[in-house]
C-alpha positions as protocol buffer text, in pm:
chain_id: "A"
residue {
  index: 1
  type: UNK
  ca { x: 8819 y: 23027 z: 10447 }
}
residue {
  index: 2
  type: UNK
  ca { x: 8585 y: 22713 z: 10560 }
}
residue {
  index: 3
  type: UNK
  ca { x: 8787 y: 22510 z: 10284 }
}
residue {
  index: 4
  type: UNK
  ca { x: 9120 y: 22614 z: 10384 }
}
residue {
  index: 5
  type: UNK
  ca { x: 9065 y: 22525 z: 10757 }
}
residue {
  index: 6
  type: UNK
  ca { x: 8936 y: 22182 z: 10638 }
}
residue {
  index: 7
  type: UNK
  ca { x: 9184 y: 22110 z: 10398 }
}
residue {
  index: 8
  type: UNK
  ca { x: 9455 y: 22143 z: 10707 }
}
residue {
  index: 9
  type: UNK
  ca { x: 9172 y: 21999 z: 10913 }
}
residue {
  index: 10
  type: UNK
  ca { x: 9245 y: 21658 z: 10676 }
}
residue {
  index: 11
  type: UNK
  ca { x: 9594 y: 21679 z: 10634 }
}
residue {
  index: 12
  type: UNK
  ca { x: 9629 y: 21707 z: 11030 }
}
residue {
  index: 13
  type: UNK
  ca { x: 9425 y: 21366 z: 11033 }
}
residue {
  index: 14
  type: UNK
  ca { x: 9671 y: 21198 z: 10762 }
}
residue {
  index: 15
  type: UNK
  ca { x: 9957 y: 21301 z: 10909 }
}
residue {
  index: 16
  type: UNK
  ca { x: 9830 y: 21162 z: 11288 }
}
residue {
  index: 17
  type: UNK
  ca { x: 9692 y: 20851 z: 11117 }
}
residue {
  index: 18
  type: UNK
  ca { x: 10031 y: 20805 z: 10928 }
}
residue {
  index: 19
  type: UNK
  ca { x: 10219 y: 20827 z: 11223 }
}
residue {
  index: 20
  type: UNK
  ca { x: 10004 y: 20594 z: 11426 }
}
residue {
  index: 21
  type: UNK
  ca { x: 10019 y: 20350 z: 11150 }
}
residue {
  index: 22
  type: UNK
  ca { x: 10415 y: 20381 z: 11156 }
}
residue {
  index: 23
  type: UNK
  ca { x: 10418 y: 20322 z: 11540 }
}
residue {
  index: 24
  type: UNK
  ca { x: 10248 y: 20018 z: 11472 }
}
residue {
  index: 25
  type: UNK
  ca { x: 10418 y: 19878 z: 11196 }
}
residue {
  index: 26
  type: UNK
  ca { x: 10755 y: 19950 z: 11410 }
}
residue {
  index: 27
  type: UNK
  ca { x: 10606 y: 19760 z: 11702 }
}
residue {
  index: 28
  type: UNK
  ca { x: 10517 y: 19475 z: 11519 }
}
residue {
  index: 29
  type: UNK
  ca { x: 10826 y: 19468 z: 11396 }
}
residue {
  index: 30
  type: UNK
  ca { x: 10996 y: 19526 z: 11724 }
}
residue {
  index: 31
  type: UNK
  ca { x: 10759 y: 19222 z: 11851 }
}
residue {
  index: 32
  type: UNK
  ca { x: 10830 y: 18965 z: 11576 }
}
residue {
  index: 33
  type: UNK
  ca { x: 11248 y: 19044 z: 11560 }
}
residue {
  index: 34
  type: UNK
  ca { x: 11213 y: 18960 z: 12018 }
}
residue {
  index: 35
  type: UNK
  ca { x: 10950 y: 18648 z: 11893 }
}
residue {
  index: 36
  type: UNK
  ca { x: 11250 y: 18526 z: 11651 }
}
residue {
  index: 37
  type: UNK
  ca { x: 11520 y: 18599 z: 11878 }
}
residue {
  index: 38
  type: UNK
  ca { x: 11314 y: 18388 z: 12156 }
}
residue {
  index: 39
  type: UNK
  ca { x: 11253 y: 18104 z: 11953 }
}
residue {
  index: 40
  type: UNK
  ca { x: 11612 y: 18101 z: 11857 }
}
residue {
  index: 41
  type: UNK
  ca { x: 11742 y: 18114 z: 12190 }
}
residue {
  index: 42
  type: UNK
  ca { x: 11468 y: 17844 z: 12281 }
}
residue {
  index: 43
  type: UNK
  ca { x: 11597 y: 17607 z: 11977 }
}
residue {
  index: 44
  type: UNK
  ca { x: 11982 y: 17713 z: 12125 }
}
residue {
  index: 45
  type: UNK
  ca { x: 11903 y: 17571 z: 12483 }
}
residue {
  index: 46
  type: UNK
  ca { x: 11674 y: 17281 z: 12431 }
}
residue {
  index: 47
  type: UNK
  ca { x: 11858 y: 17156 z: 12101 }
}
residue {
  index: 48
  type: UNK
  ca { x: 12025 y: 16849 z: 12148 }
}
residue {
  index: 49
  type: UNK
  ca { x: 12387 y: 16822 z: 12153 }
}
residue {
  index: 50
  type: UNK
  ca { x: 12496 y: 16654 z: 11824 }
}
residue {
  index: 51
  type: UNK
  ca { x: 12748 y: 16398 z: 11865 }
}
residue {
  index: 52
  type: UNK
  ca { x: 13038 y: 16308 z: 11571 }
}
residue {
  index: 53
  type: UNK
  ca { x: 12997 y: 15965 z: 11434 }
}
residue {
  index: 54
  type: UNK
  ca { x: 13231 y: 15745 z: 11298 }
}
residue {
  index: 55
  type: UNK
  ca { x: 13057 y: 15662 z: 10914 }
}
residue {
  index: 56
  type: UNK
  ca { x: 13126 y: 15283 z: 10905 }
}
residue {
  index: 57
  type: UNK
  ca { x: 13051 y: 15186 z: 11284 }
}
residue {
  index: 58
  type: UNK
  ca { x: 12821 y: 15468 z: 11343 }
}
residue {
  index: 59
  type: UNK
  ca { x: 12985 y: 15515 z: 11692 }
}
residue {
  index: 60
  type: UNK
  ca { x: 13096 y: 15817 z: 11850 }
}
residue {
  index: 61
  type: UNK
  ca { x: 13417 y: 15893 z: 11754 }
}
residue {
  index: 62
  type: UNK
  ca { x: 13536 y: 15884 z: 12157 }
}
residue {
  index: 63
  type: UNK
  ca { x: 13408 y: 15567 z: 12189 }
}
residue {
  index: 64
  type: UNK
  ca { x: 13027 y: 15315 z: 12267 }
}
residue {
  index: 65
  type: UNK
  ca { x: 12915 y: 15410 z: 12626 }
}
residue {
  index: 66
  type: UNK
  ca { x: 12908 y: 15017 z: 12664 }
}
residue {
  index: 67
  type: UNK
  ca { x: 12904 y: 14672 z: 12408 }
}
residue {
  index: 68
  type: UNK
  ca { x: 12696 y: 14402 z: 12425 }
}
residue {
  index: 69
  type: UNK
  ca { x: 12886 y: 14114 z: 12297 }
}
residue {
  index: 70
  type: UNK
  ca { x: 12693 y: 13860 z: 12101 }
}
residue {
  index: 71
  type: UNK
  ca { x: 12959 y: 13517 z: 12128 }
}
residue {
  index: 72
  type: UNK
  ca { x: 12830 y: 13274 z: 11878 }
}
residue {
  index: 73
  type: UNK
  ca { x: 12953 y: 12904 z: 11920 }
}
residue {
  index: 74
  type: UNK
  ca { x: 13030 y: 12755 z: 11584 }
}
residue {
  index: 75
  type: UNK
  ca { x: 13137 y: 12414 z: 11712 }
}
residue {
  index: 76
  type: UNK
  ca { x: 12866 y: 12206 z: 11681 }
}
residue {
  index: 77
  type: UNK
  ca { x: 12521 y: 12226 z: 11420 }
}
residue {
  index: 78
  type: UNK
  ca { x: 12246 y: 12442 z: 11514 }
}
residue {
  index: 79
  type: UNK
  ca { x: 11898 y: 12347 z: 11454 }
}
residue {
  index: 80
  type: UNK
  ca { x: 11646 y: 12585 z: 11198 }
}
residue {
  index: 81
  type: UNK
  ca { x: 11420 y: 12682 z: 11503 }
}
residue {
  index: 82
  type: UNK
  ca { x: 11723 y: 12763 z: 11724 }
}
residue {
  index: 83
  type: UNK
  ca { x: 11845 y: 12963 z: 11464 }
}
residue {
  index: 84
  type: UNK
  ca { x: 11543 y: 13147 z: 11447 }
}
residue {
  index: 85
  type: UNK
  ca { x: 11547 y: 13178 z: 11841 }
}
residue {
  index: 86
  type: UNK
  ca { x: 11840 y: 13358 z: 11806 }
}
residue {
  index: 87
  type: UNK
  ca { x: 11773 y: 13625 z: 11566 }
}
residue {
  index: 88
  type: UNK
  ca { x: 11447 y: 13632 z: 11769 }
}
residue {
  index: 89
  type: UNK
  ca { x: 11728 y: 13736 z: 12071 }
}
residue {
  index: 90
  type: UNK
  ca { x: 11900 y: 13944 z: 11880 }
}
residue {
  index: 91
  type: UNK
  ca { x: 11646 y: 14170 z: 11770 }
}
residue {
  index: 92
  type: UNK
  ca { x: 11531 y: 14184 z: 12091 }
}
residue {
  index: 93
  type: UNK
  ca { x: 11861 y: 14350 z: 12224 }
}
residue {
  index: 94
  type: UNK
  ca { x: 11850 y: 14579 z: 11929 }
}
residue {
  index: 95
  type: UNK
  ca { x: 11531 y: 14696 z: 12017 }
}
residue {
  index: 96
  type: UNK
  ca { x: 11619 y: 14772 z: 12371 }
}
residue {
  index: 97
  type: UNK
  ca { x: 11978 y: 14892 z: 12315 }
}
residue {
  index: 98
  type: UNK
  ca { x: 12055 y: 15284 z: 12432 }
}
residue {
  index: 99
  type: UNK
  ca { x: 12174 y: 15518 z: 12215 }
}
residue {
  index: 100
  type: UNK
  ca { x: 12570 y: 15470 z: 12109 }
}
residue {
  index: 101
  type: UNK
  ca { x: 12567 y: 15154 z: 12269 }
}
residue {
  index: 102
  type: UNK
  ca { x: 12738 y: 14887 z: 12021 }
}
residue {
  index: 103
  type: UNK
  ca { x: 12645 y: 14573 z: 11925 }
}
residue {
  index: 104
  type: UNK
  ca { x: 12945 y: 14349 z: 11780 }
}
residue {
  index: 105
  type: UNK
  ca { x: 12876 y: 13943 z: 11683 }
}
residue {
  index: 106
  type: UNK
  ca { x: 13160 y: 13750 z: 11788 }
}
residue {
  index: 107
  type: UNK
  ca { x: 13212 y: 13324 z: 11682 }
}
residue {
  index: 108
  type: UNK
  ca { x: 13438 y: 13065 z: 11829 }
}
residue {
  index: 109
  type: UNK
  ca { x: 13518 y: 12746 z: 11646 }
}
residue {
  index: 110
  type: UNK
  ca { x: 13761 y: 12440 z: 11771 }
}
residue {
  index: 111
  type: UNK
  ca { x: 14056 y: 12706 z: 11762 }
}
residue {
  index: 112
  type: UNK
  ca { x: 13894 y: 12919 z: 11941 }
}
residue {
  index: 113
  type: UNK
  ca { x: 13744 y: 13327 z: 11930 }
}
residue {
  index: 114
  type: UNK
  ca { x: 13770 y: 13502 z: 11612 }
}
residue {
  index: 115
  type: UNK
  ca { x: 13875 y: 13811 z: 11740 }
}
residue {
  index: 116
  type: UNK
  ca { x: 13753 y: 14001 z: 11446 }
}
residue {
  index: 117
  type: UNK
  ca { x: 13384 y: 14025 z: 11491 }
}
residue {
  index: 118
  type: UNK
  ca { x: 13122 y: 13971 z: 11245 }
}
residue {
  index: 119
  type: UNK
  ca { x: 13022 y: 14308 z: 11274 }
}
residue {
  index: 120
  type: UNK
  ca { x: 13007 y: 14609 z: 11511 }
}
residue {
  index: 121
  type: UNK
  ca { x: 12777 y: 14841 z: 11473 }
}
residue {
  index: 122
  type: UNK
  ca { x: 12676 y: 15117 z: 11710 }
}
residue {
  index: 123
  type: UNK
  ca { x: 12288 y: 15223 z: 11756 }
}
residue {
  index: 124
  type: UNK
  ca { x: 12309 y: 15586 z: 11616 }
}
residue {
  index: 125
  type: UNK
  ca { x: 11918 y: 15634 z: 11812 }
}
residue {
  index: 126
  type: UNK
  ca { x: 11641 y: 15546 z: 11683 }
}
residue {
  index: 127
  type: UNK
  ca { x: 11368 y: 15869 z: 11626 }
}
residue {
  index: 128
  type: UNK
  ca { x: 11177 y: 15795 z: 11942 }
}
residue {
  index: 129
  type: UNK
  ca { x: 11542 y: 15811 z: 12125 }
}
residue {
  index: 130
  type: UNK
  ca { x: 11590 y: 16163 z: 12009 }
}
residue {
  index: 131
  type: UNK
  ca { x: 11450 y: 16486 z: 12217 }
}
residue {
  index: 132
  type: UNK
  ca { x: 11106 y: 16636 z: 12120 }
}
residue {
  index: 133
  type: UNK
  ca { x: 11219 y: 16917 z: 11871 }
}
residue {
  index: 134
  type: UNK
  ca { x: 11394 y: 16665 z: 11711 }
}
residue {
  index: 135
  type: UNK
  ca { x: 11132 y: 16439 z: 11661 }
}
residue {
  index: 136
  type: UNK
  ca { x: 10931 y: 16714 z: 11529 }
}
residue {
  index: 137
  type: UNK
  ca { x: 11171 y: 16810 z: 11262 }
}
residue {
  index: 138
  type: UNK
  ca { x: 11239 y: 17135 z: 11413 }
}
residue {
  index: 139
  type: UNK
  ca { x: 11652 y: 17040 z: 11520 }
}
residue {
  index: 140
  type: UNK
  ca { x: 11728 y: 16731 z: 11325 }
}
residue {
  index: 141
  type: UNK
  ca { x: 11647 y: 16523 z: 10959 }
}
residue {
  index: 142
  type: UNK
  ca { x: 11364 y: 16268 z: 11091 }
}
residue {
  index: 143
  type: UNK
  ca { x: 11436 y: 16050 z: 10753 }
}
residue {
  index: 144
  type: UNK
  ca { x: 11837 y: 16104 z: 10797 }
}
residue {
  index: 145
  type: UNK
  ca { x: 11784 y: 15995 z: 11181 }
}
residue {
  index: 146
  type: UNK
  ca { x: 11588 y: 15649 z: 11051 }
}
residue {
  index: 147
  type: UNK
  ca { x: 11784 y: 15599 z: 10755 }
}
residue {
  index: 148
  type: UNK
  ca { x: 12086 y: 15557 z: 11016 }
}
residue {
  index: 149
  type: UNK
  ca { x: 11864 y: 15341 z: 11241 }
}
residue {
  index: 150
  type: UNK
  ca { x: 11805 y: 15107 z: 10938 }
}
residue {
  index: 151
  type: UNK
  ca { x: 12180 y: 15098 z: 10874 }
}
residue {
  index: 152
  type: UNK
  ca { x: 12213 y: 14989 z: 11237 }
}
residue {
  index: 153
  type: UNK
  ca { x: 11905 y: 14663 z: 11223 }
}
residue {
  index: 154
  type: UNK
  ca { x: 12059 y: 14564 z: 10914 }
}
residue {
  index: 155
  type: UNK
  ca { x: 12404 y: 14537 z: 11014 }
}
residue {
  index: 156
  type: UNK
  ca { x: 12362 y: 14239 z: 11251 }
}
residue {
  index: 157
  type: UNK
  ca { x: 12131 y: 14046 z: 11100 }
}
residue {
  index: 158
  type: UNK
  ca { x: 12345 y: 14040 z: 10786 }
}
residue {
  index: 159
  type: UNK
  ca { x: 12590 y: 13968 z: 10989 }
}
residue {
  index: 160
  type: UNK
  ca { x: 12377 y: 13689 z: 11172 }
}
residue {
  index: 161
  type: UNK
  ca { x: 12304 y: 13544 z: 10857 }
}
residue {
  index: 162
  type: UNK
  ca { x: 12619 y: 13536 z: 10676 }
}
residue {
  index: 163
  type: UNK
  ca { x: 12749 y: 13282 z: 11001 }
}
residue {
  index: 164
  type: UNK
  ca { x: 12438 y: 13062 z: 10952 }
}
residue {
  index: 165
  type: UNK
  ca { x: 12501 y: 12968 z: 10623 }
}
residue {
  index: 166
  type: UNK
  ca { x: 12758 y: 12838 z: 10726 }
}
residue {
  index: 167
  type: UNK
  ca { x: 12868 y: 12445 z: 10840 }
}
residue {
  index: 168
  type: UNK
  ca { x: 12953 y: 12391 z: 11211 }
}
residue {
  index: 169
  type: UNK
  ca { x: 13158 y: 12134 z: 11282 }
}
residue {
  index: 170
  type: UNK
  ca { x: 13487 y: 12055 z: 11522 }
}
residue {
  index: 171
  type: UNK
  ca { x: 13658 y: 11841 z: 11717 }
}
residue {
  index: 172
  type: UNK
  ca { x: 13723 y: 12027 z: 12053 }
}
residue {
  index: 173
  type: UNK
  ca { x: 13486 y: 12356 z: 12176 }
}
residue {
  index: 174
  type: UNK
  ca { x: 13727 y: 12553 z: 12390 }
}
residue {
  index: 175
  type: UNK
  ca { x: 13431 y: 12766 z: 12522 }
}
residue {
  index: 176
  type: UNK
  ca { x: 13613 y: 12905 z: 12836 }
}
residue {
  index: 177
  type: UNK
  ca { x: 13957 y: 12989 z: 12676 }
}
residue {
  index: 178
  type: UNK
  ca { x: 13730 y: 13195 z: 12438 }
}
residue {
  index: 179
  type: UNK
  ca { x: 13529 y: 13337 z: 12672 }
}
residue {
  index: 180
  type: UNK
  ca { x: 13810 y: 13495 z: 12840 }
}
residue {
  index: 181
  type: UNK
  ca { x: 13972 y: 13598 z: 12550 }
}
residue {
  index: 182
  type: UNK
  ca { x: 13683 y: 13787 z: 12455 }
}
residue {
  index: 183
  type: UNK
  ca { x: 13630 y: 13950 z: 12816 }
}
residue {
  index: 184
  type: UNK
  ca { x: 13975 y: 14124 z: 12723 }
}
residue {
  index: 185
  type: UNK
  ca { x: 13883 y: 14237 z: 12339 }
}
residue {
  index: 186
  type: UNK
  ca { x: 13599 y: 14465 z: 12417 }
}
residue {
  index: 187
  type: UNK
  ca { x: 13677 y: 14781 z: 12475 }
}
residue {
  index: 188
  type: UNK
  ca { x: 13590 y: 15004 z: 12762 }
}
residue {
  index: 189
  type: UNK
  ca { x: 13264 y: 15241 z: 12770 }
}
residue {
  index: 190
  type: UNK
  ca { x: 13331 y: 15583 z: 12778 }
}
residue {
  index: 191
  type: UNK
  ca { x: 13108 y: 15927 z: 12863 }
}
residue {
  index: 192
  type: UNK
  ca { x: 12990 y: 16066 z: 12553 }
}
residue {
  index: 193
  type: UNK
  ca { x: 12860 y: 16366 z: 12791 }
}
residue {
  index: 194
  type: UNK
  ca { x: 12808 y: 16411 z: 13175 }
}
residue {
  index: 195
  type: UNK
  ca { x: 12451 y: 16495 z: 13147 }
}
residue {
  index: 196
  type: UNK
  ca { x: 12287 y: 16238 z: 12929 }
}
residue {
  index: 197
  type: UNK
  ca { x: 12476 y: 15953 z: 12783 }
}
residue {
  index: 198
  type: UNK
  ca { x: 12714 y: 15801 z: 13081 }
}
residue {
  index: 199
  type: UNK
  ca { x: 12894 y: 15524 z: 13035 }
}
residue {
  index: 200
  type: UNK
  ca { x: 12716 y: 15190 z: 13098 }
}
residue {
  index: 201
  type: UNK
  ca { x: 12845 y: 14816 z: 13180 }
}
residue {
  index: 202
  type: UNK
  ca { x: 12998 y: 14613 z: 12871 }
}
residue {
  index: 203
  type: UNK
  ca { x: 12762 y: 14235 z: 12847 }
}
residue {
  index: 204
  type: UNK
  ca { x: 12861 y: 13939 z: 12694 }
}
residue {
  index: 205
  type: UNK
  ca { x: 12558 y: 13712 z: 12569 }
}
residue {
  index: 206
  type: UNK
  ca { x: 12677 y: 13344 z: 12500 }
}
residue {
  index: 207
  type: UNK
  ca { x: 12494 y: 13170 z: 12260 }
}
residue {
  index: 208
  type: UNK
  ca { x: 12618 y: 12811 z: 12317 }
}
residue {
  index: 209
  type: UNK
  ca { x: 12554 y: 12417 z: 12433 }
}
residue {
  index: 210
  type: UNK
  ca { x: 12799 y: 12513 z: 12706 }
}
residue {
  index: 211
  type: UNK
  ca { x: 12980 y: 12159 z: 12626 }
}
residue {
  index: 212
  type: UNK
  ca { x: 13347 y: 12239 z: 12704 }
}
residue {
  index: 213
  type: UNK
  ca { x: 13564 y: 11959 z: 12575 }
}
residue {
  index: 214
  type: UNK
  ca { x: 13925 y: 12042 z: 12518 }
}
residue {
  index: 215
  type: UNK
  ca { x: 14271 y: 11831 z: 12678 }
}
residue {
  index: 216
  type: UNK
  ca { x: 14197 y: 12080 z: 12974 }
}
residue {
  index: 217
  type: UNK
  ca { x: 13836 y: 11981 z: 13125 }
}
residue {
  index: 218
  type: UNK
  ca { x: 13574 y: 11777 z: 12905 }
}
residue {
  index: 219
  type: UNK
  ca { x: 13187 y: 11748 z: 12986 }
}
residue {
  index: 220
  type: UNK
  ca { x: 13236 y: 11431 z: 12754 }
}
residue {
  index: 221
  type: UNK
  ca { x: 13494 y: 11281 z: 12977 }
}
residue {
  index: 222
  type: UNK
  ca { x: 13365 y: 11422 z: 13315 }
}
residue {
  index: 223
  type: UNK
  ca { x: 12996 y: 11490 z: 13277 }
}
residue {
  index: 224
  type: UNK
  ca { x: 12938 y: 11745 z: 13552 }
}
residue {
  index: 225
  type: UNK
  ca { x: 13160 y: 11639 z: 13842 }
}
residue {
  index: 226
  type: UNK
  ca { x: 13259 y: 11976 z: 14020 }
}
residue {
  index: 227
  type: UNK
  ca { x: 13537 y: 11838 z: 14220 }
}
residue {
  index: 228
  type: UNK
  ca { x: 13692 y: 11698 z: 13905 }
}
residue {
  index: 229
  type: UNK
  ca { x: 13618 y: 12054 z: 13767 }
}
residue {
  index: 230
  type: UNK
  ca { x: 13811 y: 12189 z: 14044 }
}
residue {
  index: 231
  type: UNK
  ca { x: 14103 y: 11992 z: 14023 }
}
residue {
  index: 232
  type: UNK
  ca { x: 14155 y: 12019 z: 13646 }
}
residue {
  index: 233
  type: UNK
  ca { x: 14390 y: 12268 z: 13538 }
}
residue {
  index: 234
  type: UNK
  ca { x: 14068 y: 12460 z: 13384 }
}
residue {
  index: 235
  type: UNK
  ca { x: 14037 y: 12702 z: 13738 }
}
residue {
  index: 236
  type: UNK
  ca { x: 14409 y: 12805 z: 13688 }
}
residue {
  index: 237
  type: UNK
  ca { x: 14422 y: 12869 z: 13301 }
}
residue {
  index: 238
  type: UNK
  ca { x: 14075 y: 13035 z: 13284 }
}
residue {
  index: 239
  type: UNK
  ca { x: 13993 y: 13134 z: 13652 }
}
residue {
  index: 240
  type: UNK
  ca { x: 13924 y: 13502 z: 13673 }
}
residue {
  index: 241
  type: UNK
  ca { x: 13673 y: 13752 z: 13779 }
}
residue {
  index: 242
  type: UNK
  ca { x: 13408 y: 13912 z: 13589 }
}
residue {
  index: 243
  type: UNK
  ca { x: 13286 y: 14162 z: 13763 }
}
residue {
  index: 244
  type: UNK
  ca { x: 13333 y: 14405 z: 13516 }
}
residue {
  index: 245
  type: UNK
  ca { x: 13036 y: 14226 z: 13298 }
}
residue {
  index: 246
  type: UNK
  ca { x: 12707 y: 14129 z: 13256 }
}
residue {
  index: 247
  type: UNK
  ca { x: 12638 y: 13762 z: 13103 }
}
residue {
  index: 248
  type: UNK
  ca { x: 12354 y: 13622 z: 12981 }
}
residue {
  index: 249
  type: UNK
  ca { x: 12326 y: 13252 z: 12838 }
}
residue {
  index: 250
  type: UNK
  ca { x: 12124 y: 13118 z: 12553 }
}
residue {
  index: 251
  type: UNK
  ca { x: 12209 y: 12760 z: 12570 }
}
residue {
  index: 252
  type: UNK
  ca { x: 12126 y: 12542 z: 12296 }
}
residue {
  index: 253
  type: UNK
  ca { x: 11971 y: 12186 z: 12418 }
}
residue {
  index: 254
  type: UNK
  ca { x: 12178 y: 11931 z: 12313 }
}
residue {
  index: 255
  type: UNK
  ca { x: 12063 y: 11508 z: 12399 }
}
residue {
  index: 256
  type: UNK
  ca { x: 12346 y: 11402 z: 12627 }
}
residue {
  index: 257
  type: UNK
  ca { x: 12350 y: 11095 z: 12745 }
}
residue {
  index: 258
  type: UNK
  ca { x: 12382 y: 11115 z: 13143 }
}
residue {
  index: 259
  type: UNK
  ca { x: 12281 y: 11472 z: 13228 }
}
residue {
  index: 260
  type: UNK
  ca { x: 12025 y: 11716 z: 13086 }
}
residue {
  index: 261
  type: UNK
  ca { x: 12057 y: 12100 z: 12974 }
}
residue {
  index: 262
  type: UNK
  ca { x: 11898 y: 12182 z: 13268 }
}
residue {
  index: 263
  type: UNK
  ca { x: 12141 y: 12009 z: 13469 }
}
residue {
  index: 264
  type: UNK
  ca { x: 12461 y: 12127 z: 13235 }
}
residue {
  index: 265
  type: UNK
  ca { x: 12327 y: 12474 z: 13299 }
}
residue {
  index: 266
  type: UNK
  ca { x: 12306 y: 12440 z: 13706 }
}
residue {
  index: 267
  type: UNK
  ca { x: 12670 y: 12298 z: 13673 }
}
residue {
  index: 268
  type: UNK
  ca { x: 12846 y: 12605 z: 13494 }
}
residue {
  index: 269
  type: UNK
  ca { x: 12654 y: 12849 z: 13761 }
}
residue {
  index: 270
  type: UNK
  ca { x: 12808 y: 12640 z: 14023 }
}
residue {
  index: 271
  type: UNK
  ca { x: 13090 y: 12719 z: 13809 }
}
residue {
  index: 272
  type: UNK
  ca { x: 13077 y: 13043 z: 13751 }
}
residue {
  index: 273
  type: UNK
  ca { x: 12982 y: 13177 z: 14109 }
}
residue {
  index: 274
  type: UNK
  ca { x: 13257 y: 12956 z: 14299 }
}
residue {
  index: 275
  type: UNK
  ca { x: 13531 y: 12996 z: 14071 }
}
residue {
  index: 276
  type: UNK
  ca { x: 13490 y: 13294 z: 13861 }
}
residue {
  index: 277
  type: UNK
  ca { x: 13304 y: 13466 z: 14114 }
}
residue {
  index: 278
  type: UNK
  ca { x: 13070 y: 13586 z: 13855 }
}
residue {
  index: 279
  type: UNK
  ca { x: 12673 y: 13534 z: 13870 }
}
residue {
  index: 280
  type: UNK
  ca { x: 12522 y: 13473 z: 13516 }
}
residue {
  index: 281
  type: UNK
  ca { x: 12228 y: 13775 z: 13513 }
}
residue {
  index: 282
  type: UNK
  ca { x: 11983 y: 13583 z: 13310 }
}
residue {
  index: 283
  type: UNK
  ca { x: 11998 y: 13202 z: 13132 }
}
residue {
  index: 284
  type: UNK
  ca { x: 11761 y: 13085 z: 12890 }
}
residue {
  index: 285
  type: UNK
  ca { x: 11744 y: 12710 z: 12765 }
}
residue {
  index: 286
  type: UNK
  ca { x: 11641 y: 12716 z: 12400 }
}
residue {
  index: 287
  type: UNK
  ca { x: 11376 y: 12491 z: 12242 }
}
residue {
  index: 288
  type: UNK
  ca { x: 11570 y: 12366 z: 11967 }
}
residue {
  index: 289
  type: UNK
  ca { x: 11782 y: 12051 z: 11900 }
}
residue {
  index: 290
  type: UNK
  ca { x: 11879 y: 11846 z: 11600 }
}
């Protein structure tokens, strides 16, 4: 009788541990499937919103939110260390460039702009441009996102390099009429989304000795009278606003008898601000000369 009672006495206990253990293995269960489903939601919201890319330019396929314009005078030698200078510049801008902002290497020669640039290449983002998760690994390919990246820095200075082994020589520089050509090549920015990427403001840096000589004005001829400027048929045929850009000037230091870089580069913002109503943002004068 004692052994029957104990007997059901055990298989009470079983059956209450058994149960217990169920309950718990359900709420586990129940706990990791609303854990999952968090994180999932969590990845969902905070997951940055990929953007289609066009394979050869590596910009969005709506468009760069903005272009800086690297315009490369071809008309006259450049020195080694000037050279050098200017990759030096143009890394520079790489390194600072936003995300699906496009860089695209322009030249000029005594004809004028090439209007099919050297390259044009869009910056795809670089890892440390990309959102947290993504940067972890957790929403994106770290290695895809620098392999990209590296497609990007190679690009130009390919690009860069493929003009200076080249000769420059010619026998006018028509450095205006391409200018202004090239203000109406590059194409607008656009909005990739409202939230993050706006559209910026397109720049144009000019890497030149800013020594216009063509039938229309000359430096040669005029040196850096600004009447003689003004009454040249240069402020109707190239006159016009830029407002719409950003410059920036590298200019290459040339020995000119009668004035000096300094003084070529005062002239042209005298030039620039009267008749093009246009400030130059930032000029640099660069070391180099042969």
């Amino acid at each position: 009788m004692l052994m029957a009672k104990s007997r059901r006495s055990r298989k009470k206990r079983n059956k209450s541990s058994s149960g217990i253990g169920t309950a718990l293995t359900v709420i586990g269960a129940m706990a990791l499937l609303i854990a999952l489903v968090g994180a999932g939601v969590f990845l969902t919201i905070n997951t940055e919103k990929e953007v289609a890319l066009d394979k050869d330019s590596l910009c969005p396929k709506t468009g760069a939110r903005g272009t800086v314009a690297v315009l490369l005078d071809t008309t006259d030698e450049l020195a080694l260390v000037t050279k050098n200078e200017i990759k030096d510049k143009i890394l520079e801008i790489q390194r600072t460039l936003p995300r699906f902002y496009q860089v695209s290497v322009y030249t000029l020669n005594e004809t004028g702009l090439n209007e099919k640039p050297v390259a044009s290449i869009c910056n795809p983002g670089r890892l440390d441009q990309r959102d947290e998760l993504a940067q972890q690994g957790l929403t994106a390919n770290p290695v895809l996102i620098e392999r990209k990246y590296g497609e990007f820095e190679s690009a130009i200075l390919l690009a860069i390099d493929s003009v200076f082994e080249k000769e420059f020589s010619a026998k006018q520089s028509p450095l205006l009429a391409s200018l202004q050509e090239l203000s109406g090549v590059i194409p607008k920015p656009v909005d990739i989304d409202d939230a993050v990427y706006l559209a910026g403001k397109n720049k144009i840096v000019f890497v030149t000795d800013f020594l216009e000589h063509t039938e229309i004005f000359s430096n040669y001829r005029s040196g850096l009278n600004f009447e003689e400027f003004q009454n040249s048929r240069a402020t109707e045929k190239f006159g016009k606003s830029y407002n719409d850009l950003e410059f920036e000037l590298l200019m290459v230091r040339r020995n000119i008898e009668g004035f000096s870089t300094l003084d070529l580069a005062q002239f042209w913002g005298k030039v620039f601000k009267k008749e093009f109503k246009t400030s130059i943002r930032s000029l640099k004068i660069l070391s180099g000369e042969l």
